[in-house]
PyMOL commands that place a pseudoatom at each C-alpha (Angstrom):
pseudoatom trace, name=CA, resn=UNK, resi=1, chain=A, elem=C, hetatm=0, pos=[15.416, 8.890, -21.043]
pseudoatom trace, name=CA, resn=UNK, resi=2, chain=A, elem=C, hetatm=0, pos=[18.830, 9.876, -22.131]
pseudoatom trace, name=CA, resn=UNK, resi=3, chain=A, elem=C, hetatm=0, pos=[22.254, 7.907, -21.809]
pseudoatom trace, name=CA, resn=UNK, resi=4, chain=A, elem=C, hetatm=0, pos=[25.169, 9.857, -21.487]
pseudoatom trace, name=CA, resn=UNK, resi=5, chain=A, elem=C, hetatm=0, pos=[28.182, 8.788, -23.189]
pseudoatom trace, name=CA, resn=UNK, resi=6, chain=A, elem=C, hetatm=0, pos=[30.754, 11.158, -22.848]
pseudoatom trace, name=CA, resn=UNK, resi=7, chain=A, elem=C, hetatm=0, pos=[30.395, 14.999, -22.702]
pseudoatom trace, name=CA, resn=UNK, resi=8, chain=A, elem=C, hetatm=0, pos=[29.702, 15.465, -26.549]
pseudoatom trace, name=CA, resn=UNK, resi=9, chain=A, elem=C, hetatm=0, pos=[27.796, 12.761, -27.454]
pseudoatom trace, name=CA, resn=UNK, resi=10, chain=A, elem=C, hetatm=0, pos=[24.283, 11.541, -25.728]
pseudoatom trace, name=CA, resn=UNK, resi=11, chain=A, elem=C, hetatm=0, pos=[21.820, 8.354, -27.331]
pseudoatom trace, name=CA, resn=UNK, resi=12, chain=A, elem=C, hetatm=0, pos=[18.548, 8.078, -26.816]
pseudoatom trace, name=CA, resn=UNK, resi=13, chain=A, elem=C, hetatm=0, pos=[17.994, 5.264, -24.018]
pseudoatom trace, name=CA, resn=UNK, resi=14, chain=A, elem=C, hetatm=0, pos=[16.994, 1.111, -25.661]
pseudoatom trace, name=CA, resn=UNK, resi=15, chain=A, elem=C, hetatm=0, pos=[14.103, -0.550, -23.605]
pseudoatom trace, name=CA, resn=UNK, resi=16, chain=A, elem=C, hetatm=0, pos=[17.093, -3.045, -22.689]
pseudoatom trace, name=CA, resn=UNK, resi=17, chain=A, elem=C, hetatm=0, pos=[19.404, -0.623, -20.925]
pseudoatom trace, name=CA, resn=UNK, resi=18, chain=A, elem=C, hetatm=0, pos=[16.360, 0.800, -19.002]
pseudoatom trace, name=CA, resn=UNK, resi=19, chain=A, elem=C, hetatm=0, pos=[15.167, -2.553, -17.815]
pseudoatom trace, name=CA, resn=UNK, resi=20, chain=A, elem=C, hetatm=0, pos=[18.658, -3.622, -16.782]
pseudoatom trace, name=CA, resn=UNK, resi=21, chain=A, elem=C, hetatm=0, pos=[18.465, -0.553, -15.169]
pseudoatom trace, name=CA, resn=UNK, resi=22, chain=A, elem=C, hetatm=0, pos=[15.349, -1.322, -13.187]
pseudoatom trace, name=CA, resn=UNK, resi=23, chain=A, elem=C, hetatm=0, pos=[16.401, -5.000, -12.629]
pseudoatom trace, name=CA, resn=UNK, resi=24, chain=A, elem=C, hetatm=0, pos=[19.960, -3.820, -11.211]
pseudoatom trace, name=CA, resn=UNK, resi=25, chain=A, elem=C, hetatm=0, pos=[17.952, -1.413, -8.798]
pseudoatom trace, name=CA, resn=UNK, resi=26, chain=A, elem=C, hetatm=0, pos=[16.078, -3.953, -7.757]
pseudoatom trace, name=CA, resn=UNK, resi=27, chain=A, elem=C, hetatm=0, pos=[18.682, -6.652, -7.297]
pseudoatom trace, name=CA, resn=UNK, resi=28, chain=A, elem=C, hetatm=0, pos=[20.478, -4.249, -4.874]
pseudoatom trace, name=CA, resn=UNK, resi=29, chain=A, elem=C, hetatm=0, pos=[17.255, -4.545, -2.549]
pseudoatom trace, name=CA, resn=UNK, resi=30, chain=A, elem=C, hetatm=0, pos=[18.042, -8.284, -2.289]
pseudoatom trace, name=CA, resn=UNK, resi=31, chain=A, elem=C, hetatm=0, pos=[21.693, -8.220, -1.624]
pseudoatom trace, name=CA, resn=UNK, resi=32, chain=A, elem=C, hetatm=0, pos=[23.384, -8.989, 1.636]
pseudoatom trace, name=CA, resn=UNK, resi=33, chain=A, elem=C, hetatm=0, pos=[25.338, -6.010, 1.712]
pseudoatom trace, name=CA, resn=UNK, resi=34, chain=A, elem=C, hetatm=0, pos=[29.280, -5.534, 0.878]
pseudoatom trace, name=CA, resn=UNK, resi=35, chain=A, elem=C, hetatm=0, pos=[30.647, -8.619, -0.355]
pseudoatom trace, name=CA, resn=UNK, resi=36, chain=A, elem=C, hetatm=0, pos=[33.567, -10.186, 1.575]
pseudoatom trace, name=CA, resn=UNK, resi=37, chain=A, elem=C, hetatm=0, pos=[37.306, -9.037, 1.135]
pseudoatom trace, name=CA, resn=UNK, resi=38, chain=A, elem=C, hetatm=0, pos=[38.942, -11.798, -0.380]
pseudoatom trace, name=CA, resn=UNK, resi=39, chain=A, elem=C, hetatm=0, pos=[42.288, -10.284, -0.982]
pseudoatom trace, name=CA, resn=UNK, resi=40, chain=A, elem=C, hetatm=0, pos=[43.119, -10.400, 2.744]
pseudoatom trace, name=CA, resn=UNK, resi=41, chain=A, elem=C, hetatm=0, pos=[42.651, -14.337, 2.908]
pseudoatom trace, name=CA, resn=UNK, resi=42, chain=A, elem=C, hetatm=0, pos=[45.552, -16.527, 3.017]
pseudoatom trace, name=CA, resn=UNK, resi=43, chain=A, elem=C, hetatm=0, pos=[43.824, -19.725, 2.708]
pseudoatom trace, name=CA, resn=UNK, resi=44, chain=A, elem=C, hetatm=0, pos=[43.058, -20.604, -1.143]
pseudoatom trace, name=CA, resn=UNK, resi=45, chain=A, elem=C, hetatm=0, pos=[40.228, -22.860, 0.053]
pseudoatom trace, name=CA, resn=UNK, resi=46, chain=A, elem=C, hetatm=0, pos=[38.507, -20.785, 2.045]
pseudoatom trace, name=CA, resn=UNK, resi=47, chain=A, elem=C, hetatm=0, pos=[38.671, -18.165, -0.424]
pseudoatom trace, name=CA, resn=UNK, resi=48, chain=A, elem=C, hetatm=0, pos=[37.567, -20.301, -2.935]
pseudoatom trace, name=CA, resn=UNK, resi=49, chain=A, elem=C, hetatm=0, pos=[34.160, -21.070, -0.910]
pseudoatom trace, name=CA, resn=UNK, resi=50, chain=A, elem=C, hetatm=0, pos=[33.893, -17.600, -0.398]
pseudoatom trace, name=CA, resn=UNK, resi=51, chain=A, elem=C, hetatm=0, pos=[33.597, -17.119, -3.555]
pseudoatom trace, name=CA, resn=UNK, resi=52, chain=A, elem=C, hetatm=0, pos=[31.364, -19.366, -4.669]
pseudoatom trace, name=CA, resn=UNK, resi=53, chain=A, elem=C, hetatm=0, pos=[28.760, -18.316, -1.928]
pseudoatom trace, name=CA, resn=UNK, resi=54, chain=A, elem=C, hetatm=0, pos=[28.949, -14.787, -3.141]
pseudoatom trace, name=CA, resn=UNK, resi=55, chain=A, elem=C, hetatm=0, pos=[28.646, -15.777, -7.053]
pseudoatom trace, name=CA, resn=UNK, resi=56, chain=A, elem=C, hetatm=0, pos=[25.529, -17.783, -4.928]
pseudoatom trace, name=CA, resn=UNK, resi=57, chain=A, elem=C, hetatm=0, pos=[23.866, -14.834, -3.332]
pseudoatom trace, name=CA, resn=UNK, resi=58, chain=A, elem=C, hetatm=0, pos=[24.628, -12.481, -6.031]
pseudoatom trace, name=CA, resn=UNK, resi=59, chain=A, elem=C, hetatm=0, pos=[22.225, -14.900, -7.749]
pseudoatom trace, name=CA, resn=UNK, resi=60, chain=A, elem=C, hetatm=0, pos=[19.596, -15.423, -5.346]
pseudoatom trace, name=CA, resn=UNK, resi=61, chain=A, elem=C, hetatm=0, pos=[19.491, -11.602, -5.479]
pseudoatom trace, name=CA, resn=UNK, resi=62, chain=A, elem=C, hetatm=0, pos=[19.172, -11.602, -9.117]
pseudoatom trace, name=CA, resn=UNK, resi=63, chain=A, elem=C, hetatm=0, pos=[16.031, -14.189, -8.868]
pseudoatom trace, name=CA, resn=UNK, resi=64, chain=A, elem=C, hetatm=0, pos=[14.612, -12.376, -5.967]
pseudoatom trace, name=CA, resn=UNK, resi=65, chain=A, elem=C, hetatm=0, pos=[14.170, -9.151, -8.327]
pseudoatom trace, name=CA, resn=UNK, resi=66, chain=A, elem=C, hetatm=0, pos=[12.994, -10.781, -11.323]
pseudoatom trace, name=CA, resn=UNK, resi=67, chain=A, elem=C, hetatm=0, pos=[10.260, -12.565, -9.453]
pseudoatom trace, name=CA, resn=UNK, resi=68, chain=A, elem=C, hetatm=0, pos=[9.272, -9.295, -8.223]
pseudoatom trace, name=CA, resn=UNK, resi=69, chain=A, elem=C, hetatm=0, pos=[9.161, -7.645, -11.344]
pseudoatom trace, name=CA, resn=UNK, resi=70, chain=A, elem=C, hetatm=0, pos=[6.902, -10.358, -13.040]
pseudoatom trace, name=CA, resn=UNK, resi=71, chain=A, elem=C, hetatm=0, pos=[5.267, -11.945, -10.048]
pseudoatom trace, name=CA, resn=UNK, resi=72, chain=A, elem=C, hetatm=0, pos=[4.222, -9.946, -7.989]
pseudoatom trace, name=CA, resn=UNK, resi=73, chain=A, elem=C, hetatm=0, pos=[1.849, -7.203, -8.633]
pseudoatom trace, name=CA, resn=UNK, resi=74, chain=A, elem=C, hetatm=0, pos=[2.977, -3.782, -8.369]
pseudoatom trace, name=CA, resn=UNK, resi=75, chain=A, elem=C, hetatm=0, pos=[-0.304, -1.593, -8.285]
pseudoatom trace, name=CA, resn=UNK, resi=76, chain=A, elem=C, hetatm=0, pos=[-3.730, -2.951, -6.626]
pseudoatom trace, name=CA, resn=UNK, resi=77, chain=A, elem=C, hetatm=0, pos=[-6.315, -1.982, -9.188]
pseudoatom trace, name=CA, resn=UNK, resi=78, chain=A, elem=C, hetatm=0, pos=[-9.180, 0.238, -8.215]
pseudoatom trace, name=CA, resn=UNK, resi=79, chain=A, elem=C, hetatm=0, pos=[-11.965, 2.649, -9.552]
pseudoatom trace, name=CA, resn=UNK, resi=80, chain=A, elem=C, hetatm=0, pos=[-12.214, 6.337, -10.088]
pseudoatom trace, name=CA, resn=UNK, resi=81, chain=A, elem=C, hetatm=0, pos=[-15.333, 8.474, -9.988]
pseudoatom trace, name=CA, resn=UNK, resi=82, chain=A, elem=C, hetatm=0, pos=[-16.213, 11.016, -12.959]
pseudoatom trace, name=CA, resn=UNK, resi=83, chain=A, elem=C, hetatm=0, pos=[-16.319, 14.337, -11.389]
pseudoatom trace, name=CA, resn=UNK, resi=84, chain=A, elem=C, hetatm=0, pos=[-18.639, 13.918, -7.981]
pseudoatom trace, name=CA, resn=UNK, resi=85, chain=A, elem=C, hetatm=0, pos=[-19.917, 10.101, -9.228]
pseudoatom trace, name=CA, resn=UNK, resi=86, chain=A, elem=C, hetatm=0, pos=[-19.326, 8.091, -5.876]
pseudoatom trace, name=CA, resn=UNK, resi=87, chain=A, elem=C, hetatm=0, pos=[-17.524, 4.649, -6.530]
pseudoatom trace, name=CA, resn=UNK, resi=88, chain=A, elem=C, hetatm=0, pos=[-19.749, 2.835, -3.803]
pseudoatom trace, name=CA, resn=UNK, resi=89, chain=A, elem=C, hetatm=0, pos=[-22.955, 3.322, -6.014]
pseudoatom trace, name=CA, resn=UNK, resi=90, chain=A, elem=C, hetatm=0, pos=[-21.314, 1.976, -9.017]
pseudoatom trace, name=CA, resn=UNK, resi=91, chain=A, elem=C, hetatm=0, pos=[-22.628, -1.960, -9.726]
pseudoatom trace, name=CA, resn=UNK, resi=92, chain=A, elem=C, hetatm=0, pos=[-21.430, -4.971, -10.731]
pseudoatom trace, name=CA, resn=UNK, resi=93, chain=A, elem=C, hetatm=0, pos=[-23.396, -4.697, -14.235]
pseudoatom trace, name=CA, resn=UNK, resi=94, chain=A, elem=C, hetatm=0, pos=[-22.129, -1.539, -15.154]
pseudoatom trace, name=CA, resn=UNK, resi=95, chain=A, elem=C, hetatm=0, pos=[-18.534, -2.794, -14.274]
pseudoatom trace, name=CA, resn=UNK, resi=96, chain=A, elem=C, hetatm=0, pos=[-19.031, -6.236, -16.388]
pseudoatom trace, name=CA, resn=UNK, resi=97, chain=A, elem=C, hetatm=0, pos=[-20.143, -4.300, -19.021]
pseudoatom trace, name=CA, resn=UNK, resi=98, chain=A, elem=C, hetatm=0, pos=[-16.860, -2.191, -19.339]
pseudoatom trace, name=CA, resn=UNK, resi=99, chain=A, elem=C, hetatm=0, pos=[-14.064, -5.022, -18.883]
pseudoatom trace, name=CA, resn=UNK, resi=100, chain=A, elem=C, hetatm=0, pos=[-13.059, -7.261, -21.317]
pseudoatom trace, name=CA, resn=UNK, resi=101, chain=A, elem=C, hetatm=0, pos=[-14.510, -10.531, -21.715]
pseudoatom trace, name=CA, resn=UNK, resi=102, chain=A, elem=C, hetatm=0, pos=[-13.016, -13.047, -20.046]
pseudoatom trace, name=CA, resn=UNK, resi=103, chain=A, elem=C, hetatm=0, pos=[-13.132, -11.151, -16.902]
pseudoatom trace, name=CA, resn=UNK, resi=104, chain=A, elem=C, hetatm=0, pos=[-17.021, -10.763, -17.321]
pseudoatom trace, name=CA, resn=UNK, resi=105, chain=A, elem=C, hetatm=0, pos=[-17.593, -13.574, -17.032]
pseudoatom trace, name=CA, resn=UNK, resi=106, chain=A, elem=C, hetatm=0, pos=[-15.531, -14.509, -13.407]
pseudoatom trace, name=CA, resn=UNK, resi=107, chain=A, elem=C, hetatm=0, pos=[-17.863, -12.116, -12.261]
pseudoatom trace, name=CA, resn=UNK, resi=108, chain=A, elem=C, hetatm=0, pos=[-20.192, -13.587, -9.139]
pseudoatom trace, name=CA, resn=UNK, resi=109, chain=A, elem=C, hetatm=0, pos=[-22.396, -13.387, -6.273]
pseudoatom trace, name=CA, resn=UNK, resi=110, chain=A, elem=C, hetatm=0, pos=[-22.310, -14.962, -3.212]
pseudoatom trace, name=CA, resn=UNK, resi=111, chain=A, elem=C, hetatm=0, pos=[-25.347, -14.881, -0.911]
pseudoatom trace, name=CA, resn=UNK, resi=112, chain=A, elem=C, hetatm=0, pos=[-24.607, -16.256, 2.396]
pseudoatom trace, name=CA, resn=UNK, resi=113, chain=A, elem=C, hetatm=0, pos=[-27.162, -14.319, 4.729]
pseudoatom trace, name=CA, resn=UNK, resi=114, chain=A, elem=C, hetatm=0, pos=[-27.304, -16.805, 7.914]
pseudoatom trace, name=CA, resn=UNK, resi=115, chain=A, elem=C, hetatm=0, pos=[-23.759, -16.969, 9.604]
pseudoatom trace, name=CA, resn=UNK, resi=116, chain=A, elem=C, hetatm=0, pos=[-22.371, -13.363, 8.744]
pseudoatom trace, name=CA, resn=UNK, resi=117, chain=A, elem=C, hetatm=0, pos=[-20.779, -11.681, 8.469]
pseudoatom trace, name=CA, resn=UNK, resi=118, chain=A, elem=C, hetatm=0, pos=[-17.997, -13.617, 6.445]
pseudoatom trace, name=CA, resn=UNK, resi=119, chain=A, elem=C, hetatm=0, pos=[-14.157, -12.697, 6.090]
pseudoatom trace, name=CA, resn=UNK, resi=120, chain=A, elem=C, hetatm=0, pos=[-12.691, -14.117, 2.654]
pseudoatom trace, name=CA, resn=UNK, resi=121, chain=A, elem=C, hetatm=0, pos=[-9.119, -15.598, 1.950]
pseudoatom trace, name=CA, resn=UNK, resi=122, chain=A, elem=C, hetatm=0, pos=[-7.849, -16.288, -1.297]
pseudoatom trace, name=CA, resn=UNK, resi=123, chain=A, elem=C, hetatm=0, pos=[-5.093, -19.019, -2.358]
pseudoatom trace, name=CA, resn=UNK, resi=124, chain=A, elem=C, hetatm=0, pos=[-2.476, -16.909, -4.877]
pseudoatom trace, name=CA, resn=UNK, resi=125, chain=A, elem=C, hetatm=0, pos=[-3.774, -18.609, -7.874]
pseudoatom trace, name=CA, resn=UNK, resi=126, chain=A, elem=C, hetatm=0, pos=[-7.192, -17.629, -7.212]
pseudoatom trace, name=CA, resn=UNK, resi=127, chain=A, elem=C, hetatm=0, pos=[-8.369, -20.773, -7.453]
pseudoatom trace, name=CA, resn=UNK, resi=128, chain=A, elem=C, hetatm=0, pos=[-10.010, -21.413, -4.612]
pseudoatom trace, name=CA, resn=UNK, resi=129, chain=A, elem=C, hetatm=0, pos=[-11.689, -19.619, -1.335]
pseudoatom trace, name=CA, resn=UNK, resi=130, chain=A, elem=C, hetatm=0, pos=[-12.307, -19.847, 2.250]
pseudoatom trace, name=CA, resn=UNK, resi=131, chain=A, elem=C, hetatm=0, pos=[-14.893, -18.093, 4.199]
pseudoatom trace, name=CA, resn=UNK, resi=132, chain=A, elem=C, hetatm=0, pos=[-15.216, -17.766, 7.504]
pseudoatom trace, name=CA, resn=UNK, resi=133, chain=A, elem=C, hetatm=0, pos=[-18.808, -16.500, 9.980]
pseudoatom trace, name=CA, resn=UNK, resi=134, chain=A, elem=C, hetatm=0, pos=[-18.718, -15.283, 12.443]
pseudoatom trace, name=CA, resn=UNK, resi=135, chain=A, elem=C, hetatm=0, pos=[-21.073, -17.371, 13.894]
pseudoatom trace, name=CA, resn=UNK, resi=136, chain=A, elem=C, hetatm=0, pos=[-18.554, -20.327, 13.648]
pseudoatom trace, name=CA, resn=UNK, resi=137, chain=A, elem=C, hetatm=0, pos=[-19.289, -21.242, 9.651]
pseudoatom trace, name=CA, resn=UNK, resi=138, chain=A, elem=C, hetatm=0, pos=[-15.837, -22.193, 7.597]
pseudoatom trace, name=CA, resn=UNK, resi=139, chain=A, elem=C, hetatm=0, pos=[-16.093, -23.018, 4.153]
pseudoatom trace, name=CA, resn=UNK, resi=140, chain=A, elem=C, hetatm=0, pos=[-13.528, -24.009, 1.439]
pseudoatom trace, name=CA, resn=UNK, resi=141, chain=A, elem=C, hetatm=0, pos=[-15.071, -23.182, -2.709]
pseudoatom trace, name=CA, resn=UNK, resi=142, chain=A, elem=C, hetatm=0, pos=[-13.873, -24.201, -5.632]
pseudoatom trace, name=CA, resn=UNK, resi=143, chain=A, elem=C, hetatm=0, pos=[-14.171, -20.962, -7.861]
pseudoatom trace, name=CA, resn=UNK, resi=144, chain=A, elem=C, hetatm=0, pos=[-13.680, -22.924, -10.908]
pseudoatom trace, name=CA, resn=UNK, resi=145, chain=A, elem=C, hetatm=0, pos=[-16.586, -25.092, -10.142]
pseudoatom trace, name=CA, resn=UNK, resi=146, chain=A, elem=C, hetatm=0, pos=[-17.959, -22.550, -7.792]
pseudoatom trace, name=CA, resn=UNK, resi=147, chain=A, elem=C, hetatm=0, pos=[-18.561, -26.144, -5.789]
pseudoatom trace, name=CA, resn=UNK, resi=148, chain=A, elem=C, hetatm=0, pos=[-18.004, -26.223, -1.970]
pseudoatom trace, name=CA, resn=UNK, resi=149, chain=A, elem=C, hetatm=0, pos=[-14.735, -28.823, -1.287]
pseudoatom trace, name=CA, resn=UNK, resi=150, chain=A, elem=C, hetatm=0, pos=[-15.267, -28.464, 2.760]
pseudoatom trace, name=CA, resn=UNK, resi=151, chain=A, elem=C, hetatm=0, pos=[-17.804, -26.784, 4.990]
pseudoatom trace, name=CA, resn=UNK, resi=152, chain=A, elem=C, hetatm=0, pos=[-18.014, -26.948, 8.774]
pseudoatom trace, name=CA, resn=UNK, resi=153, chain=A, elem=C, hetatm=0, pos=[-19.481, -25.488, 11.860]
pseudoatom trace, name=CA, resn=UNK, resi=154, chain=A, elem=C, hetatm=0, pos=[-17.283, -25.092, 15.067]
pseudoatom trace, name=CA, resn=UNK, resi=155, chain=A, elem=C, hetatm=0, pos=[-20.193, -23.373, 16.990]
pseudoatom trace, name=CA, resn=UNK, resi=156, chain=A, elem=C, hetatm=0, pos=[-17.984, -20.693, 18.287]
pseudoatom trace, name=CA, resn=UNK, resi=157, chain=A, elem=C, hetatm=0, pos=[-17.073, -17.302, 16.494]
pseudoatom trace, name=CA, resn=UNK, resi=158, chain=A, elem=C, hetatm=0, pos=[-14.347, -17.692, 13.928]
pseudoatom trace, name=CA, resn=UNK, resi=159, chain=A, elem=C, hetatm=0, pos=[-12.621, -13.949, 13.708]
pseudoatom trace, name=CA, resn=UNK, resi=160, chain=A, elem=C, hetatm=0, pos=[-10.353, -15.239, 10.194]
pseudoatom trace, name=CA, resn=UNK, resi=161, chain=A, elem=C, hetatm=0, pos=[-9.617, -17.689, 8.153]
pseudoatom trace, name=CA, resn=UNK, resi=162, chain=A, elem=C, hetatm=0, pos=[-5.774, -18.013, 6.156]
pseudoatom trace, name=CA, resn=UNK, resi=163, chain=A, elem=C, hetatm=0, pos=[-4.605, -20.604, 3.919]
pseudoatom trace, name=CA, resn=UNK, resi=164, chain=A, elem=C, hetatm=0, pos=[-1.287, -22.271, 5.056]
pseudoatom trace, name=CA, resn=UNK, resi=165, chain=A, elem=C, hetatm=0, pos=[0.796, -23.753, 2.714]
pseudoatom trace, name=CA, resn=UNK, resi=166, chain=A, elem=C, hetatm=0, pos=[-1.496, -24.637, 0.162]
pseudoatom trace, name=CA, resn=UNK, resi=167, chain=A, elem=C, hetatm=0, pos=[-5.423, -25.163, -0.294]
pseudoatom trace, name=CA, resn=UNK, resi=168, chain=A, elem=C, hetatm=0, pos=[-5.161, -28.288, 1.713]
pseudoatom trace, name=CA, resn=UNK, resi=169, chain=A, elem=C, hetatm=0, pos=[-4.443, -26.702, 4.598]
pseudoatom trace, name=CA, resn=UNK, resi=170, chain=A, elem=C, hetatm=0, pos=[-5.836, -23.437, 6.394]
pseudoatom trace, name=CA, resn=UNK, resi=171, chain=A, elem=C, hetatm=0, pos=[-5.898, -21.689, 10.279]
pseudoatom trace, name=CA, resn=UNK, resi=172, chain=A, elem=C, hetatm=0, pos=[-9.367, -20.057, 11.407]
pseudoatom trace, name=CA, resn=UNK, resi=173, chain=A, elem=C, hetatm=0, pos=[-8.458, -17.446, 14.045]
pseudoatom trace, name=CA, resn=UNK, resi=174, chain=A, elem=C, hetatm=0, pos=[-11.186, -18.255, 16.606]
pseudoatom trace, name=CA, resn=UNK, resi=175, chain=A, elem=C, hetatm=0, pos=[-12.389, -16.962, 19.666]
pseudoatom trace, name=CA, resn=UNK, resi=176, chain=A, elem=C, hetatm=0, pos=[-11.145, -19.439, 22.241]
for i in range(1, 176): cmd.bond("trace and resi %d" % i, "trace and resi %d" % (i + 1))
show_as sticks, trace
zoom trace
């Protein structure tokens, strides 16, 4: 990427200017739109608030963008096939054996062949898991431990399972 200065002169592009660039883009997503006229006003406080609220938003805006640049994940990740190799035959041993090591070893299996099939929910830290049967069996896991915090049976089919606001509380989506 090139910057254009004037006409006759062009500089080669800093990772700075190109990630102000992005951030600015980004912050525009966030914004509320036009800012207020604040010439028009006659009354000083008024104007005053005004302008405090929009120094307020433009800064919400701001933290709005840079949490989504480092927060939030911007591509799922996912696996690709040499040639006419079919992803759903590749195994969890050959993957484990290609990753780094750290993430070998989160690798696990969960055999739960009585109440299927499940539906899985994730807190955002990854810390912990619920799984719902459908033949009415909720359970909460530890994934650190790999320890089961809360199980239960409501003897009726559960469709979902969501955590709420945190791991203490979640919603099964039943059937009555």
């Amino acid at each position: 990427m090139v910057v254009k200065v004037d006409n006759t002169e062009s500089i080669p592009a800093t990772d700075e200017m190109v990630i102000s660039e992005e951030m600015d883009m980004k912050k525009k997503k966030y914004l509320r739109g036009e800012g207020a006229s604040l010439k028009d006003l006659k009354d000083k406080k008024l104007q005053g608030q005004l302008v405090v609220q929009e120094e307020l938003f433009g800064k919400s805006a701001a933290a709005a963008a840079k949490a989504e640049k480092w927060l939030m994940p911007s591509e799922g990740g996912y696996l690709e096939g040499d040639g006419i190799e079919k992803t759903w035959r590749i195994k969890q041993d050959a993957i484990a054996s290609e990753v780094d090591i750290l993430s070998s070893r989160k690798q696990f299996d969960i055999v739960l062949p009585d109440f299927g099939p499940y539906t899985l929910e994730f807190t955002p830290s990854g810390r912990y898991m619920a799984a719902a049967g459908r033949k009415g069996h909720i359970a909460i896991v530890d994934m650190k431990n790999m320890s089961a915090i809360k199980e239960l049976q409501v003897r009726e089919t559960v469709r979902d399972v969501v955590f709420l606001h945190n791991e203490l509380f979640f919603a099964a989506a039943q059937k009555k």
